[in-house]
N, C-alpha and C positions, 0 to 999 in steps of 0.2 A: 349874239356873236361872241364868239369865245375870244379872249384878247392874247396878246402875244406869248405874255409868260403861261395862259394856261394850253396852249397849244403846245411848246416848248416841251418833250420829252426827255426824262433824266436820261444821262449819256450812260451806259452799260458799256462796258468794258469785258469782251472777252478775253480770258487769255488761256491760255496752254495750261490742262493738266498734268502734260508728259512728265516735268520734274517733279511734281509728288506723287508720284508712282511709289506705290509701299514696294523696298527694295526686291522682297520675296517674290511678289508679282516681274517686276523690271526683270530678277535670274531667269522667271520660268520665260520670259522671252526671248531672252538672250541666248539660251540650253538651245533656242531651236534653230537658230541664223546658222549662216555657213560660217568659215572664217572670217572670209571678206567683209562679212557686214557687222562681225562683231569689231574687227578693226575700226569700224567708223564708230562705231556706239563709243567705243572708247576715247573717241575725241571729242565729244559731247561736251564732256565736263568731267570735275575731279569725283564726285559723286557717282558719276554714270561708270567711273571707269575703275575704283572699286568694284561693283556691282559686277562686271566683267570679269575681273581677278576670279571674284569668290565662281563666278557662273561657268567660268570656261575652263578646260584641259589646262595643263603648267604649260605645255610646248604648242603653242599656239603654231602657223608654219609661216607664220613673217617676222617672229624671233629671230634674229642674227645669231648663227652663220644655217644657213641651209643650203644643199644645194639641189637646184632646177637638173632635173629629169626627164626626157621623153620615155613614156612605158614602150614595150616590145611592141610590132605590130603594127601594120598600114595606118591603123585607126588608133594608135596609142593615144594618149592623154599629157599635159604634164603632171609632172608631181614633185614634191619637195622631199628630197630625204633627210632627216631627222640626225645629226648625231645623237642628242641626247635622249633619245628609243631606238636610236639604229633601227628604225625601218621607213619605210618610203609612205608620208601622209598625199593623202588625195588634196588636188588644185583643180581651179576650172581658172581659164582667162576669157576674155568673150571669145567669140567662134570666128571673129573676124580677124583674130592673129594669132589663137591657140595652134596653128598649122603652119606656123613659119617657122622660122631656125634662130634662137636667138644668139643674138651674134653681140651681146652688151649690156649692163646694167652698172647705173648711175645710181646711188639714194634713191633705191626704189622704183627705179623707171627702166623698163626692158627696152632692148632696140629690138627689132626681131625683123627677120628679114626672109623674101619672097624670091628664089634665086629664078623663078620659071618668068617673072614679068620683070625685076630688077627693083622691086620697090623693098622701101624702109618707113617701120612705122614705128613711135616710138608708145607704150604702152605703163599706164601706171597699176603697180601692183595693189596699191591700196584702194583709188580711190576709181578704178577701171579706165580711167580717162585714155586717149590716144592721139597723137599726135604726129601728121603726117608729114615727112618730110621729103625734098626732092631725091630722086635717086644719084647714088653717088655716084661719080664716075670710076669708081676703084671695084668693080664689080667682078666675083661674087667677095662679102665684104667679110673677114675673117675676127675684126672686134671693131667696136662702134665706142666714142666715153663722150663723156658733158664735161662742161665745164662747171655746169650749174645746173637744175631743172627748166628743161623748155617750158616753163611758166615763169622764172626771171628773166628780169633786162637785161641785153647784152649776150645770153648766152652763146656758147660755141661747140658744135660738135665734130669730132675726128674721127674719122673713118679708114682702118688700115684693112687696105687690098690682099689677096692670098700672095698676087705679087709683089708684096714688097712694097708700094708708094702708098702715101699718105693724101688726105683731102680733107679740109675744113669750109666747114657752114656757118656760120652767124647770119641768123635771120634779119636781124638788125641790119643790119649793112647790104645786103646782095639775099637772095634768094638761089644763089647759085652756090655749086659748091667750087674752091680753089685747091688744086693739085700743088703743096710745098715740097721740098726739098726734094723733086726729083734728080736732080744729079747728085745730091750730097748721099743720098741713098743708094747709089748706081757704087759711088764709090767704096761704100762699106756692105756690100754683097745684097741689097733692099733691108728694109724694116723687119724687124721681128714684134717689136711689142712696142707701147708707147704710153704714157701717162702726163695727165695736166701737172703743172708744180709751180707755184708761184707765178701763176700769170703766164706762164709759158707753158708749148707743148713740148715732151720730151720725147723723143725715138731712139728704141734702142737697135742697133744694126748688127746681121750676123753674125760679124765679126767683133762684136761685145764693147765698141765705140755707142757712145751716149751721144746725142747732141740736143740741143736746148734750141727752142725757137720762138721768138717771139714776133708775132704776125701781125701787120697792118691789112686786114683785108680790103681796107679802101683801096690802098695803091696797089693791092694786089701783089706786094714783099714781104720777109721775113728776113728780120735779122737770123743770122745763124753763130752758136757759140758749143764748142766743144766741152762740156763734162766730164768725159772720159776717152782716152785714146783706143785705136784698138790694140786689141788681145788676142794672142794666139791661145785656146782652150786648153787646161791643163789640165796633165796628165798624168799619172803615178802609178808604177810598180808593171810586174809583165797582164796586159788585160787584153781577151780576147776581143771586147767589143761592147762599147754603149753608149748612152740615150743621151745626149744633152738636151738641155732646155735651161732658156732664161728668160728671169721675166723682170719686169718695171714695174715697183707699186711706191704710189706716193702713200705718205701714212702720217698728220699732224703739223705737216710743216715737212717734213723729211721725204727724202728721195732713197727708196732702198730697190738694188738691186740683186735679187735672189738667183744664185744657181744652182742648178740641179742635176747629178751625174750618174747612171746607174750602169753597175761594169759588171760583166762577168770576168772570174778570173780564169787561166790557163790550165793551171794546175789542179784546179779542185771542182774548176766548174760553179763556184758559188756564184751568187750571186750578192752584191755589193751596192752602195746606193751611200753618196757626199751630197751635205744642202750647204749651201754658205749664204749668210745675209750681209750683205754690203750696203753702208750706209754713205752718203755724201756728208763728208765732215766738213769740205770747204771748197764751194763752186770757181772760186780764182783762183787756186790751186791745183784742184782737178785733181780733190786729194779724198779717196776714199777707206775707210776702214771696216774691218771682219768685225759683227757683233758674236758675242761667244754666245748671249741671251737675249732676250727681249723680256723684261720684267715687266708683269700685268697686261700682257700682250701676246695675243698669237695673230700668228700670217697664214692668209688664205691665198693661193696663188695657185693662177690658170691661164690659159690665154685666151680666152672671154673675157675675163673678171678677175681682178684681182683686187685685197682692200687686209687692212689690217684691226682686230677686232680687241677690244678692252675686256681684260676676263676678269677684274676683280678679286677680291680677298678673297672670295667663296665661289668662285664658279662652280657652271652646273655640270655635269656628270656628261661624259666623252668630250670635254673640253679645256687644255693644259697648254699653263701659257711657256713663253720659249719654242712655244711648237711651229713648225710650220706643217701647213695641212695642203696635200696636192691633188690634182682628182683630172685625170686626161680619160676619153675613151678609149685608148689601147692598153694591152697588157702593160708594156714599158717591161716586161721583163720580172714582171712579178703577179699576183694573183688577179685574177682579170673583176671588172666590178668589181673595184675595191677603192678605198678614201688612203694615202699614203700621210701619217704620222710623224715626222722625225722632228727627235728632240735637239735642239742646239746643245745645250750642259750633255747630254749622254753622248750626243753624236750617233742616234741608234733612229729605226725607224721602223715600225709595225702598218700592217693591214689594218683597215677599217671594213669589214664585207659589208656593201651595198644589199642590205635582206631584200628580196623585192626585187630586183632586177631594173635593168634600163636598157633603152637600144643602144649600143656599141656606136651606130653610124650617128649618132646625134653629141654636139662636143657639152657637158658636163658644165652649170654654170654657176660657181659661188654666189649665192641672194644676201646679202646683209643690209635691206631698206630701214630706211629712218622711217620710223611712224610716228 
């Protein structure tokens, strides 16, 4: 009879030969993944993601800034257009929300919305994940933001209606959503645009009044505090007719609000186009000032999405900082699919042509995720 210790088998330890993969071998498998999965490989490790650098395209299409595309056609697809190649790269999202409408993007995470049944799903661009939420009561829903990714504690999501009123989700607390500042909204003609800032939600109203809110969705209240008074939209010189838009984008700590004016004139017929970036210098004052620039910095702004992007000593080729960059599906009064340019120091603004095309009927949505 055999005794303990000769029974007793050495312990064999298997482990993974994936990390000494000779790097040559790791490119040629990397050259064949889609984007999506080279994004994961790349979070492997510092080694692995080398290995990606040398293996993959320079414009990968979850590099910041892109913008989200539906192609022409019943059965279109999305796609990401490219500044830096000016043309439209192929996307796949899974098939279970690639047919919605997105109506929102937080660090990476789409809302995307189903206007025939009233649902919202929320969908990550990296890592595919989805995330189901209760349908809003603000329906059909015109921009969706987080306060954080629905994979941290506490988060909160805001949902603004095409009419005008606001409504917040915190899973944490209620499974429901809560309808804020309907009258304060009533008063300043509904909500136009809104962004989180410091712990609060901000809406901005019609009539170019800010107000700041900070929510208890236990007791189902919000304190409410004025930003900005309203503003009557101004005006200059004889114009026969044009486009406002304004939007809300928090950016590092700051609250900037951007506006955008395109005139034709009387006399000549041109066509004309003012951007102004306004900064909150001081929330108890309610005191805002004109940036002339944004140094190492361009604005992406929309009314999906909007976010502000760090361009560095070197940035990459169709991208200058001081810029703001716009992108709506209507003409607005200038070349139709196209990315609007204007420089703050120049005070000037050029076309961007969208090569590639997009459906018109689908709104245009700034991508800039964290990976």
């Amino acid at each position: 009879m055999a005794s303990p210790s000769q029974r007793r088998r050495p312990c064999v330890q298997h482990q993974s030969a994936w990390p000494d993969l000779p790097p040559e071998l790791l490119e040629r498998i990397v050259a064949v993944l889609v984007p999506l999965d080279r994004v994961a490989v790349r979070l492997v490790c510092a080694s692995w993601r080398a290995c990606v650098r040398a293996a993959s395209p320079p414009d990968l299409p979850f590099e910041a800034p892109r913008l989200l595309l539906r192609r022409p056609g019943a059965a279109g697809g999305l796609a990401l257009f490219s500044l830096h190649h000016r043309k439209v790269l192929p996307f796949a999202l899974p098939a279970s929300v690639s047919t919605r409408r997105c109506c929102g993007h937080t660090g990476g995470w789409l809302a995307m919305a189903l206007d025939a049944d009233r649902s919202l799903v929320l969908c990550n661009l990296v890592s595919g994940r989805s995330v189901a939420v209760p349908p809003p009561p603000v329906f059909p829903v015109s921009k969706v933001i987080l306060s954080g990714p629905p994979t941290s504690p506490g988060w909160v999501a805001a949902a603004l209606g095409r009419a005008g009123t606001i409504a917040l989700l915190q899973p944490a607390v209620s499974g429901a959503w809560t309808t804020v500042g309907v009258e304060e909204g009533a008063q300043h003609g509904g909500f136009r645009d809104m962004a989180f800032w410091r712990g609060r939600l901000c809406a901005l109203g019609y009539d170019g009044a800010v107000l700041a809110f900070r929510g208890d969705l236990r007791a189902r209240a919000a304190a409410v505090s004025v930003l900005r008074e309203a503003e009557e939209q101004p005006v200059g010189g004889a114009w026969l007719g044009g486009c406002w838009r304004v939007y809300l984008v928090e950016s590092g700590g700051e609250l900037l609000l951007v506006r955008k004016l395109y005139m034709v004139w009387v006399n000549s017929g041109a066509v004309d186009a003012q951007v102004e970036v306004l900064a909150l210098l001081s929330a108890g004052e309610r005191r805002w000032g004109a940036m002339e620039e944004t140094p190492g910095r361009a604005v992406f702004v929309g009314s999906v999405a909007s976010a502000v992007v760090g361009v560095g000593l070197d940035p990459p080729a169709g991208l200058r900082e001081s810029c703001v960059y716009l992108a709506r599906r209507e003409v607005e009064m200038l070349a139709p699919h196209a990315i609007c340019e204007y420089s703050l120091p120049d005070q000037e603004m050029r076309g961007v042509p969208i090569a590639g095309g997009h459906c018109a009927d689908v709104e245009p949505v700034w991508i800039t995720p964290v990976v």
